[in-house]
PDB file of N, CA, C and O in Angstrom:
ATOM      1  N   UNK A   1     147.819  91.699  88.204  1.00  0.00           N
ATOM      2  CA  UNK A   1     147.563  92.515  89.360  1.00  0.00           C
ATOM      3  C   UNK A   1     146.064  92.465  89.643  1.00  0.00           C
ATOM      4  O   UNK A   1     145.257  92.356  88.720  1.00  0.00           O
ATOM      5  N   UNK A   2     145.763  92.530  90.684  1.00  0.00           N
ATOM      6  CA  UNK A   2     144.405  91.997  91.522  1.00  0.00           C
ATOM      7  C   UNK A   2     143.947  93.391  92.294  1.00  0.00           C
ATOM      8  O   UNK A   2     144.937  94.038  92.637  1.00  0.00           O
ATOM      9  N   UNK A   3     142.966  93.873  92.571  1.00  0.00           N
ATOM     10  CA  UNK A   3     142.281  95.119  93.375  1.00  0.00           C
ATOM     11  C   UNK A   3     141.168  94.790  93.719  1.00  0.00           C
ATOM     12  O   UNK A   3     140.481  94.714  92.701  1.00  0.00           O
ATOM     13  N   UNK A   4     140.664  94.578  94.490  1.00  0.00           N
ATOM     14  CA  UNK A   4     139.365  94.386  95.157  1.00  0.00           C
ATOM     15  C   UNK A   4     138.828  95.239  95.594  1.00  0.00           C
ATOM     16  O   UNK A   4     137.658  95.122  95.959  1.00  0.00           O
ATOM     17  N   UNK A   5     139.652  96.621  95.724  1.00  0.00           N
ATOM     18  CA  UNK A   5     138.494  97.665  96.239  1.00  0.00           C
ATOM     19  C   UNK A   5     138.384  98.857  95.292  1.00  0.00           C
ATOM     20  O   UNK A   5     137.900  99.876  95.784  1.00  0.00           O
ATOM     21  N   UNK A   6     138.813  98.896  93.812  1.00  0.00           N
ATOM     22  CA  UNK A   6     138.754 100.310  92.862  1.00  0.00           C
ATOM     23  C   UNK A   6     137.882  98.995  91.735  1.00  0.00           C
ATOM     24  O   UNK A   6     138.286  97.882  91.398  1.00  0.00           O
ATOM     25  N   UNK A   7     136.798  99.602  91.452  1.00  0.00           N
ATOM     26  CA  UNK A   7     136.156  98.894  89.684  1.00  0.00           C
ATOM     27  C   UNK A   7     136.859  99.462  88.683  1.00  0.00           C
ATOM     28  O   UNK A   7     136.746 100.575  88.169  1.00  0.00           O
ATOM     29  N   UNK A   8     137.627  98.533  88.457  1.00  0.00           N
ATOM     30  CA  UNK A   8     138.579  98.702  86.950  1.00  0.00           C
ATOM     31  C   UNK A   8     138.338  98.933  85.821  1.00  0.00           C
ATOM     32  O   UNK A   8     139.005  99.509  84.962  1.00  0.00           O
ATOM     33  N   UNK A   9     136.838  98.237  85.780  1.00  0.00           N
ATOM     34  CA  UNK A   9     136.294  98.674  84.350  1.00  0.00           C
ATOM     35  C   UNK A   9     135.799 100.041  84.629  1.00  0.00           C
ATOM     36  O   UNK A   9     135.438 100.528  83.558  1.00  0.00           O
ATOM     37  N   UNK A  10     135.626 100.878  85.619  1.00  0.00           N
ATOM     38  CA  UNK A  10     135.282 101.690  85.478  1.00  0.00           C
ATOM     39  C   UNK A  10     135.912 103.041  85.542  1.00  0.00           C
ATOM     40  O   UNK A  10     135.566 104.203  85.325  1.00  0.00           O
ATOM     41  N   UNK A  11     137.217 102.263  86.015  1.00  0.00           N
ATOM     42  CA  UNK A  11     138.227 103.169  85.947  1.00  0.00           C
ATOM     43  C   UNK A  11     139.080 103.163  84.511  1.00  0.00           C
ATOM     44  O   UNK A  11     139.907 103.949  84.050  1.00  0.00           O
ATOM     45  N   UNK A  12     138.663 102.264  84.153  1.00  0.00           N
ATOM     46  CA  UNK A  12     139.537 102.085  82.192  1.00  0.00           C
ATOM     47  C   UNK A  12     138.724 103.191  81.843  1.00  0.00           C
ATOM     48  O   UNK A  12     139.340 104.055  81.221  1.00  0.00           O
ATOM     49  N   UNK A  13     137.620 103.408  82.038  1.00  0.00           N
ATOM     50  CA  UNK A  13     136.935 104.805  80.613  1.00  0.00           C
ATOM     51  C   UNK A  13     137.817 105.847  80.479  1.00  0.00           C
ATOM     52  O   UNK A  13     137.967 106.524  79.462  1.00  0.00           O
ATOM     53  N   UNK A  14     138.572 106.001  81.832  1.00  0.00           N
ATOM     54  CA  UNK A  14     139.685 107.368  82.009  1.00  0.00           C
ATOM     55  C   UNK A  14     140.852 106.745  81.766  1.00  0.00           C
ATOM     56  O   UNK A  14     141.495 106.167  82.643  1.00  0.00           O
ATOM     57  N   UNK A  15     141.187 106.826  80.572  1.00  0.00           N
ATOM     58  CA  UNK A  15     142.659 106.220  80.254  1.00  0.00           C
ATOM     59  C   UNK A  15     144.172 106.806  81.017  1.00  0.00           C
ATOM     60  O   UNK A  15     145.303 106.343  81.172  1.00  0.00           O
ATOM     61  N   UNK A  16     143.554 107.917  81.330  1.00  0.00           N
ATOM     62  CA  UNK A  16     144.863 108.979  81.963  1.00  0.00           C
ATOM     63  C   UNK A  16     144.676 108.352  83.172  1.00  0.00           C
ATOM     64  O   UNK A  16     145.237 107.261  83.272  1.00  0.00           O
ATOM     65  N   UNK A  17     144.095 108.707  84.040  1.00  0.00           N
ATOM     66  CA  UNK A  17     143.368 108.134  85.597  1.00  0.00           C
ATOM     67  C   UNK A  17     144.179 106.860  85.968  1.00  0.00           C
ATOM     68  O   UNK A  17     145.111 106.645  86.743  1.00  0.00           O
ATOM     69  N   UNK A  18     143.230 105.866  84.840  1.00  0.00           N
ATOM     70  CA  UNK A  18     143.442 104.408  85.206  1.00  0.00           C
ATOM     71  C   UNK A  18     145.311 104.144  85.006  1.00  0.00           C
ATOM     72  O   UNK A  18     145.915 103.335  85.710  1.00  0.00           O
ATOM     73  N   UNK A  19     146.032 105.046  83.863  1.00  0.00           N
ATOM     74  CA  UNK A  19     147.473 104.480  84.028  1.00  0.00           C
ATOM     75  C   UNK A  19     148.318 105.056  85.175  1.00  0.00           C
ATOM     76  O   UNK A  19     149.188 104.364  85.702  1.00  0.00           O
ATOM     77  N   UNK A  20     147.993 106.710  85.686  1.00  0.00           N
ATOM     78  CA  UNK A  20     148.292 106.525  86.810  1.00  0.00           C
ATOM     79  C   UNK A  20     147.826 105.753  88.060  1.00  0.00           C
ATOM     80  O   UNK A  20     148.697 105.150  88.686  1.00  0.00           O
ATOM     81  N   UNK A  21     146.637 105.706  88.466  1.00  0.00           N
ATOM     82  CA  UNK A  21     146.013 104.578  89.147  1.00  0.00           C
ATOM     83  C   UNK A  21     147.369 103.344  88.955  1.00  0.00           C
ATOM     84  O   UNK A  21     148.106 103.052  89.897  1.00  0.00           O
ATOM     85  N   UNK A  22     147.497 102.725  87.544  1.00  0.00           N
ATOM     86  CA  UNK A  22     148.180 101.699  87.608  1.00  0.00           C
ATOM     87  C   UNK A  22     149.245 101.568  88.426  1.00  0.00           C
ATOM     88  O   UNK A  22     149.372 101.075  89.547  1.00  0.00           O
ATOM     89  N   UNK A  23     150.436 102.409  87.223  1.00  0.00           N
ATOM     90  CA  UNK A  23     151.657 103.110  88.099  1.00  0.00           C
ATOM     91  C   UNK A  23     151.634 102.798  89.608  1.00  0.00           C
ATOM     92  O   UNK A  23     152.119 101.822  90.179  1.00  0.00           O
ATOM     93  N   UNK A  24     150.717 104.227  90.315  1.00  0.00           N
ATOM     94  CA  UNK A  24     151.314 103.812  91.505  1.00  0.00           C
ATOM     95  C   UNK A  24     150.785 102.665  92.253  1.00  0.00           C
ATOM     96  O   UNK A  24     151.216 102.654  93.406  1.00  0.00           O
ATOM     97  N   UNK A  25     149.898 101.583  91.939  1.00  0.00           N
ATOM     98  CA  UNK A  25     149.644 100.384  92.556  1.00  0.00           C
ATOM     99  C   UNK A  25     150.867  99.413  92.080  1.00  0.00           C
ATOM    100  O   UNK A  25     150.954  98.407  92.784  1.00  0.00           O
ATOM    101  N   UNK A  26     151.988  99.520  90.860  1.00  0.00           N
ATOM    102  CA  UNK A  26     152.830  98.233  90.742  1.00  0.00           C
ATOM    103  C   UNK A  26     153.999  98.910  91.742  1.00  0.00           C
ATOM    104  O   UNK A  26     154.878  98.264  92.312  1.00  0.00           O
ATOM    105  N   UNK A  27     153.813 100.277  91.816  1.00  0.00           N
ATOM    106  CA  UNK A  27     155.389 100.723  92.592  1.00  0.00           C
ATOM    107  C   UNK A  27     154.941 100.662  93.968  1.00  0.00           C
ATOM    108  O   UNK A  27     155.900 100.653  94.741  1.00  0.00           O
ATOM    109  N   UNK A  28     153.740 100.613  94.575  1.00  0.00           N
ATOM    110  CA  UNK A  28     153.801 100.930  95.725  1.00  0.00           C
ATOM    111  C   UNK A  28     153.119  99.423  96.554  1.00  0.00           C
ATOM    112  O   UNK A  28     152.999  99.279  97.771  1.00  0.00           O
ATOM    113  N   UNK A  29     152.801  98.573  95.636  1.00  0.00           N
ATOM    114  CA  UNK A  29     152.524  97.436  96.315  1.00  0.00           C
ATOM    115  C   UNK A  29     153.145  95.977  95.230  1.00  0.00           C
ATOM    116  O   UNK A  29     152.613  94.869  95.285  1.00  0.00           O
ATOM    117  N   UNK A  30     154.018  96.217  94.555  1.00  0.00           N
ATOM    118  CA  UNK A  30     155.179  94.857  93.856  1.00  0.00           C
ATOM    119  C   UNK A  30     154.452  94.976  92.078  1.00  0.00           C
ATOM    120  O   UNK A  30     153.384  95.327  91.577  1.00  0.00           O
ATOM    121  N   UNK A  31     155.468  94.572  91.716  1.00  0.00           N
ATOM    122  CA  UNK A  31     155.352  94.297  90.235  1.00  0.00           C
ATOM    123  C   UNK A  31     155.120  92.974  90.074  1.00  0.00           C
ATOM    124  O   UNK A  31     154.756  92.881  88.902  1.00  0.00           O
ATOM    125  N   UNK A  32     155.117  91.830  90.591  1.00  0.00           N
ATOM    126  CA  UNK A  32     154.314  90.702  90.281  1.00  0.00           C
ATOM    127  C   UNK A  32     154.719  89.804  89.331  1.00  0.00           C
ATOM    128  O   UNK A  32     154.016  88.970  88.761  1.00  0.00           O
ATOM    129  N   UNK A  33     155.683  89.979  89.214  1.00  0.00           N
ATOM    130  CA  UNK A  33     156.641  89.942  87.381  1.00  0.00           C
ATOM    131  C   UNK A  33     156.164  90.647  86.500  1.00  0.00           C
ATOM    132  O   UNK A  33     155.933  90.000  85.479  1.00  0.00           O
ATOM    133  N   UNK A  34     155.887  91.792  86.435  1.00  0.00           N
ATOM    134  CA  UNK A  34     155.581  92.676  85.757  1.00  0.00           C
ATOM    135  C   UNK A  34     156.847  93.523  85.367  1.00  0.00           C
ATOM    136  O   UNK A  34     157.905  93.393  85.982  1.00  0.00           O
ATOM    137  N   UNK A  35     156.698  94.361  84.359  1.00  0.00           N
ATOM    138  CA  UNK A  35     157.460  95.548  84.310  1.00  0.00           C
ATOM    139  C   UNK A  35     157.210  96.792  84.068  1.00  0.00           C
ATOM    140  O   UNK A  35     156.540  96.942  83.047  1.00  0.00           O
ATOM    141  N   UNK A  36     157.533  97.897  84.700  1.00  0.00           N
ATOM    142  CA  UNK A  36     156.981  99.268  83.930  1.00  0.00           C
ATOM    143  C   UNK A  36     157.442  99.426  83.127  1.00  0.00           C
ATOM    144  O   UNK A  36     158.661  99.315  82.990  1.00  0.00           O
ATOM    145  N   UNK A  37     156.360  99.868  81.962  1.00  0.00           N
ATOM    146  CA  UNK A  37     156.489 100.811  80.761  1.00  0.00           C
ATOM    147  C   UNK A  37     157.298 101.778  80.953  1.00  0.00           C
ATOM    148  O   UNK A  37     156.908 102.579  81.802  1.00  0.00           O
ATOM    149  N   UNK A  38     158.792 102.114  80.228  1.00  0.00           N
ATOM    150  CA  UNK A  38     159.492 103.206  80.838  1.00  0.00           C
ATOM    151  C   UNK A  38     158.605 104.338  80.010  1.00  0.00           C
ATOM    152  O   UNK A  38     158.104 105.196  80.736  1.00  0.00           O
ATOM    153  N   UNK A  39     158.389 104.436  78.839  1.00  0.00           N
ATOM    154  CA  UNK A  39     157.331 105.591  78.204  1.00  0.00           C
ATOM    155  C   UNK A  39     156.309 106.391  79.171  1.00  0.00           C
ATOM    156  O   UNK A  39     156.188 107.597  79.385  1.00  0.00           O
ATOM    157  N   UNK A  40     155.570 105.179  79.710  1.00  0.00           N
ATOM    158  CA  UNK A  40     154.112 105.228  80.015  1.00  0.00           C
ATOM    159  C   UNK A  40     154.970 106.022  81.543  1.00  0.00           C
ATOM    160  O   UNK A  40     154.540 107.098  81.958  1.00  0.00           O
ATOM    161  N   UNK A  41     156.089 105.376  82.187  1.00  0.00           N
ATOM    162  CA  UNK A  41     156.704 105.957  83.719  1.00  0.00           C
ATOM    163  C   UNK A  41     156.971 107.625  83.490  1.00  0.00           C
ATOM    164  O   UNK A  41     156.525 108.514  84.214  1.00  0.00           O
ATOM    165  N   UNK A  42     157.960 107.829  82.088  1.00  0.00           N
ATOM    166  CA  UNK A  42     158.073 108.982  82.311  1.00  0.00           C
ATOM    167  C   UNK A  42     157.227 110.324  81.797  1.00  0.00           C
ATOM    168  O   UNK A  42     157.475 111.503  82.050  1.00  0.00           O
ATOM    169  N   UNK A  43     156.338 109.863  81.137  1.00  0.00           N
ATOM    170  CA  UNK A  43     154.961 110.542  80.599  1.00  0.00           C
ATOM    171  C   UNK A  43     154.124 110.681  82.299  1.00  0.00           C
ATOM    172  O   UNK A  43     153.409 111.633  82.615  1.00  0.00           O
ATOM    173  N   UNK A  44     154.355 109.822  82.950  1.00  0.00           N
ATOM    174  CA  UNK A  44     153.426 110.294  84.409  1.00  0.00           C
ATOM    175  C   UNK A  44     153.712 110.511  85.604  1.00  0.00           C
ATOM    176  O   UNK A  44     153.004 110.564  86.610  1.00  0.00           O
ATOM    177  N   UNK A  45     155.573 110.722  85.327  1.00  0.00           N
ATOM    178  CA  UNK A  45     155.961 110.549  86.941  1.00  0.00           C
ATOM    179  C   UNK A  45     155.467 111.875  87.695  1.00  0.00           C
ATOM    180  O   UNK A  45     154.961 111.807  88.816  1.00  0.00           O
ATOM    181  N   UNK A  46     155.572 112.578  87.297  1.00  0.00           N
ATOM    182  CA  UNK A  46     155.056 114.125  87.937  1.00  0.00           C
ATOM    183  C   UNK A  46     153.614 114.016  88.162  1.00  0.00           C
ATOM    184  O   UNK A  46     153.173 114.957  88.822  1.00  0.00           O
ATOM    185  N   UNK A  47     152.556 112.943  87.724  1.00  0.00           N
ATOM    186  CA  UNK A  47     151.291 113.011  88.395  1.00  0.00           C
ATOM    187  C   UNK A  47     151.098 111.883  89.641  1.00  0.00           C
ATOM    188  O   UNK A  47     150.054 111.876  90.293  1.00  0.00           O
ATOM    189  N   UNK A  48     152.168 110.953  89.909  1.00  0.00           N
ATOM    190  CA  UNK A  48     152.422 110.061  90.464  1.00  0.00           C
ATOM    191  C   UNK A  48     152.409 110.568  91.835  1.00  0.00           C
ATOM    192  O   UNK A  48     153.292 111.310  92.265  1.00  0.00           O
ATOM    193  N   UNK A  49     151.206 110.089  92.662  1.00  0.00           N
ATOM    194  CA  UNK A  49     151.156 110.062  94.637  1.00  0.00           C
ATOM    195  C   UNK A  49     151.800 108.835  94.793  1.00  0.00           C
ATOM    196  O   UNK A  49     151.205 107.762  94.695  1.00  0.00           O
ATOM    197  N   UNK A  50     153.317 108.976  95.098  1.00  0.00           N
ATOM    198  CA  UNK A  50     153.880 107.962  95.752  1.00  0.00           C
ATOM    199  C   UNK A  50     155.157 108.762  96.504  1.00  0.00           C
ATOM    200  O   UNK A  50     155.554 109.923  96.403  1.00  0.00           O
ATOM    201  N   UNK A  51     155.718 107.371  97.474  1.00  0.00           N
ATOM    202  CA  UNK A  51     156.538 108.289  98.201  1.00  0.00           C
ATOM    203  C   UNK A  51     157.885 109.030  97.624  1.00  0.00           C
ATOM    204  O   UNK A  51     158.556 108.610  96.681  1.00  0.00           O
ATOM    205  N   UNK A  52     158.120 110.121  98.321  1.00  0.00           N
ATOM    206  CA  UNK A  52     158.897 111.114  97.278  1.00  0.00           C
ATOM    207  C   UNK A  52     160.431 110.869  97.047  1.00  0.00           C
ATOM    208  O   UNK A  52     161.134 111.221  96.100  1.00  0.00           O
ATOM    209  N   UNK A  53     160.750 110.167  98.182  1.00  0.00           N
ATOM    210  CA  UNK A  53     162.628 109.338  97.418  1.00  0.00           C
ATOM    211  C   UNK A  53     162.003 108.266  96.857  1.00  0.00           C
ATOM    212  O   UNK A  53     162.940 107.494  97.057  1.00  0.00           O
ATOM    213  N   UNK A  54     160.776 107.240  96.047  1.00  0.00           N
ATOM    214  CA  UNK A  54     160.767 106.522  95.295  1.00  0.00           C
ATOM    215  C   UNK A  54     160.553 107.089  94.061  1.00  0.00           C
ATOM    216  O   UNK A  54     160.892 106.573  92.996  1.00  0.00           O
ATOM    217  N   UNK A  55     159.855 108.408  94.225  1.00  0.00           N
ATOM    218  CA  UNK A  55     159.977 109.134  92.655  1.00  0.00           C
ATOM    219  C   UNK A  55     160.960 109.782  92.414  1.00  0.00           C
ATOM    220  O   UNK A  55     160.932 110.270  91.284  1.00  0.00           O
ATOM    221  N   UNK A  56     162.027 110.054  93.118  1.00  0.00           N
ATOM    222  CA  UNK A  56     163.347 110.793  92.810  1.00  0.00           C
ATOM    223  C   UNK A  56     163.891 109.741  92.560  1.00  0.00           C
ATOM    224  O   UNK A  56     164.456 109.904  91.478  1.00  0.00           O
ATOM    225  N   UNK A  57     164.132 108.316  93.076  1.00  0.00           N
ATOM    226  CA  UNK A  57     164.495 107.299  92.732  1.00  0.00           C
ATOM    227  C   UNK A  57     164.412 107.276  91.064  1.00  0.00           C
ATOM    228  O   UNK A  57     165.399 107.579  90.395  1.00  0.00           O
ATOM    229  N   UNK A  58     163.263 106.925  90.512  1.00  0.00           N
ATOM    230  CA  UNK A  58     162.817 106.365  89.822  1.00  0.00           C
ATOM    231  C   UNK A  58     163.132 107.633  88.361  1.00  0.00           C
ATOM    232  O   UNK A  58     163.244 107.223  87.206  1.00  0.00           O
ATOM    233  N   UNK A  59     163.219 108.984  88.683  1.00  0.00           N
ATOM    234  CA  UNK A  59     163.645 109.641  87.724  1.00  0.00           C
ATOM    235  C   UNK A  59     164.784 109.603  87.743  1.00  0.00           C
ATOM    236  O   UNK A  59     165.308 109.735  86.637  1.00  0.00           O
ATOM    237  N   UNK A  60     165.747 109.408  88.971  1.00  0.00           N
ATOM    238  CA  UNK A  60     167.242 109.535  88.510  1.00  0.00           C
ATOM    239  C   UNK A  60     167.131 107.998  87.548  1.00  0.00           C
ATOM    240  O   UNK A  60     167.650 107.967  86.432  1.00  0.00           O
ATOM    241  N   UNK A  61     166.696 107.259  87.889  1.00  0.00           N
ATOM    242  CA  UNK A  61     166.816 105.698  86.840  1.00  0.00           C
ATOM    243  C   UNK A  61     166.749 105.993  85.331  1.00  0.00           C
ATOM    244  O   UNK A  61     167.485 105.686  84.393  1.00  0.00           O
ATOM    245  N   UNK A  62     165.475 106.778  85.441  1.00  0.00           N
ATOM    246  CA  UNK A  62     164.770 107.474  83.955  1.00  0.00           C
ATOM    247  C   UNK A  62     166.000 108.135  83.085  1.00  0.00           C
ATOM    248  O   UNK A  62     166.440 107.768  81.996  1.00  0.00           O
ATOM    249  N   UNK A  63     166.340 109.038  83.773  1.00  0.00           N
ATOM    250  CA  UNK A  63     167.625 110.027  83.236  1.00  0.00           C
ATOM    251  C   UNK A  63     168.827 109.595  82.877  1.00  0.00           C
ATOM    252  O   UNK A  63     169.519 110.152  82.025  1.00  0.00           O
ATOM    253  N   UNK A  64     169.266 108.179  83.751  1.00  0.00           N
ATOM    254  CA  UNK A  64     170.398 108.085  83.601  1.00  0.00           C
ATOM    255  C   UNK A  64     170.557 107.097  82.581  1.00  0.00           C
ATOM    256  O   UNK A  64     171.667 106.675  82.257  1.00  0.00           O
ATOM    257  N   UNK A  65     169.115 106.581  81.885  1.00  0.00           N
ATOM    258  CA  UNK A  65     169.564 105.300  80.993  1.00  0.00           C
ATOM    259  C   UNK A  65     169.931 105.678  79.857  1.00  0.00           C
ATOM    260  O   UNK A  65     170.311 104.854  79.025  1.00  0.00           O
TER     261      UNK A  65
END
């Protein structure tokens, strides 16, 4: 994953920050062949700014596995 407009290294010092930061850049602009961390998803979905049937989405997924 590529960003040209957030400094990453400077957003890594905030480990909390930078994994939401992450989060919602693979859900809201492609996973890339990537995959989410289901841990790391449901440890942050409640701090997650994304749109709100993709996070109801994404917890009914969570819940139902």
């Amino acid at each position: 994953m590529y960003n040209w407009s957030v400094d990453v290294k400077k957003l890594k010092k905030y480990p909390e920050k930078y994994a939401i930061w992450r989060l919602e850049q693979l859900i809201n602009y492609g996973l890339s062949g990537e995959k989410l961390d289901q841990k790391e998803l449901e440890a942050n979905i409640g701090k997650l700014h994304i749109d709100p049937l993709k996070k109801k989405y994404l917890g009914f997924l969570l819940h139902s596995s």
